[in-house]
C-alpha positions, -999 to +999 in steps of 0.1 A: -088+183+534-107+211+520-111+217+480-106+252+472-114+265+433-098+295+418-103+318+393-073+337+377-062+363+352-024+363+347+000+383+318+023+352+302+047+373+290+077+368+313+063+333+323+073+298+312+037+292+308+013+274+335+035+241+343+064+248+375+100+234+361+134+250+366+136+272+338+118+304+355+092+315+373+053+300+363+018+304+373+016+270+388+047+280+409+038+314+419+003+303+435+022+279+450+047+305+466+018+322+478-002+298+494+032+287+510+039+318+529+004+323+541-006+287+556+030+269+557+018+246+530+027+238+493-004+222+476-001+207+435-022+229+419-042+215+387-059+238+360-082+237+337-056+243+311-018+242+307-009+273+287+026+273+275+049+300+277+041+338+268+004+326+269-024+349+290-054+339+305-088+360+317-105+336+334-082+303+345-093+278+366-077+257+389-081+238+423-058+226+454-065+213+484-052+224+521-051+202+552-073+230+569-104+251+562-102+289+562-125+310+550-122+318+507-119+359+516-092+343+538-072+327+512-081+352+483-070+379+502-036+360+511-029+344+480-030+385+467-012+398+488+017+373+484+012+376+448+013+418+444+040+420+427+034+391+403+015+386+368-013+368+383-044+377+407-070+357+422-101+371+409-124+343+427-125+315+453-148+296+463-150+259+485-159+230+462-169+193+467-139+168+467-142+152+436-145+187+414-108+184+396-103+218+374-091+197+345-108+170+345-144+181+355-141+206+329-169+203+298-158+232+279-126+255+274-127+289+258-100+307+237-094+336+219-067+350+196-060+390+189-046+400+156-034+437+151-043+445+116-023+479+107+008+489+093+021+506+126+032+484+151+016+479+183+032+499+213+004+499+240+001+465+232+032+449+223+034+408+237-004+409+241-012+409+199-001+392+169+015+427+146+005+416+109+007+449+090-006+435+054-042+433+052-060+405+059-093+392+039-114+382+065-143+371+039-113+340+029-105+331+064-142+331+077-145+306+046-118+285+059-128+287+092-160+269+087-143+240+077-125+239+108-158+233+129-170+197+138-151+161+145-120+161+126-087+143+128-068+174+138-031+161+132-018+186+107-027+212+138-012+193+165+022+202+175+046+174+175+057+169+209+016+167+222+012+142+245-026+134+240-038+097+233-058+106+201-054+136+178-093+136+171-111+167+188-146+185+181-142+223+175-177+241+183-169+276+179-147+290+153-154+332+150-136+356+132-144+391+141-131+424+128-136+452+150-113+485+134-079+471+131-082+444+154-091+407+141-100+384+167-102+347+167-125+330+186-122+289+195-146+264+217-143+231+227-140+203+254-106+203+249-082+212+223-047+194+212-011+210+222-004+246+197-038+230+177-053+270+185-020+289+172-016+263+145-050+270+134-047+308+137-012+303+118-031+287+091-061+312+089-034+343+087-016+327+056-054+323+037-060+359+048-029+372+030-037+349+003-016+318+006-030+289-012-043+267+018-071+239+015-088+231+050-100+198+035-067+188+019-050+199+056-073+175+074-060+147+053-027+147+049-026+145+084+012+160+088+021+192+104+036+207+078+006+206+055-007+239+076+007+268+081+035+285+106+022+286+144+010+315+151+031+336+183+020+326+220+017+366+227-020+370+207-033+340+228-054+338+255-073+312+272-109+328+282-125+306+303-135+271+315-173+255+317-184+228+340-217+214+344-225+227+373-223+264+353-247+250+330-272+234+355-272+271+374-284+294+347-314+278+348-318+278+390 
């Protein structure tokens, strides 16, 4: 068996999100389509993140294996051409050891969300931003949003059919930058809980239009419904994943 990692950009709009199931076409089942009509096969293929429906992604990883060896321009080209007419490209490929494992090897996952910040609506853009047309006060939510940072119980975030074992979690980056009328969120850590990133955007919107939320007071009541609404899959999308090897070659 040879260990193949990809890199992918997909739009989410008219997916059900990464994970194959009945309802519609995913990501996971289109790569797995493609690789199927170029090499006969039909690997599982495991990312470094399972985004949910309507969710897009710059830079996913994910891995498979196939019972034989062609080159990565072989299968990158393939996998592209099968793909054409799809949301999703292969933007890189590359043969990897046999216990690298996209999800599990992974040390750090990067998000970001984009807000558009005007009274028109977005056209260009539409099912690629969150529209909120009342101003927001980004001073207030940059407040908030350093309370966010660090080893928290995250349960009032968590959406309530997650499946992880423990709702505690380590948020290393939380940005908020305005750039004319776009406001974009910025999250990092090793991993994050199930809607924890659009429940946390949810939550810094309402304190940016000036609802009465308390981070602190959020953290303990440890209930979903002590934060705020979750924020819509379309202004979501998952940057990139780090793994130590990335680490251990910037300083090669």
């Amino acid at each position: 068996m040879t260990r193949y990692k990809i890199t992918l950009e997909y739009d989410g709009t008219d997916l059900i999100g990464w994970q194959q199931n009945h309802q519609g076409p995913s990501v996971q089942s289109l790569l797995m389509d493609a690789i199927e009509k170029f090499c006969g096969v039909r690997p599982d293929i495991v990312a470094a993140g399972r985004t949910d429906a309507g969710v897009h992604a710059l830079a996913m990883v994910a891995h498979f294996d196939l019972p034989t060896a062609p080159t990565v321009q072989t299968v990158m080209r393939a996998m592209n051409f099968y793909l054409a007419t799809s949301p999703v490209a292969v933007l890189g490929c590359e043969i990897v050891p046999d216990d690298f494992h996209a999800r599990f090897s992974c040390t750090g996952r990067n998000y970001k969300y984009v807000v558009l910040n005007r009274g028109a609506h977005p056209v260009l853009e539409k099912n690629r931003v969150w529209w909120v047309p009342r101003k927001l006060n980004i001073t207030a939510m940059r407040r908030a949003a350093k309370q966010l940072l660090g080893h928290h119980d995250f349960t009032s975030f968590r959406a309530t059919q997650c499946q992880a074992k423990s709702p505690i979690k380590t948020l290393d980056t939380c940005q908020i930058k305005r750039s004319g009328d776009y406001v974009v969120f910025e999250f990092s850590a090793r991993s994050f809980l199930h809607h924890q990133v659009r429940n946390m955007v949810g939550t810094l919107v309402e304190i940016g239009l000036g609802k009465p939320y308390d981070i602190d007071e959020i953290f303990v009541a440890c209930n979903r419904s002590a934060a705020g609404p979750t924020a819509p899959a379309c202004g979501l999308y998952f940057v990139s994943a780090e793994y130590a090897t990335d680490v251990d070659d910037k300083h090669i």
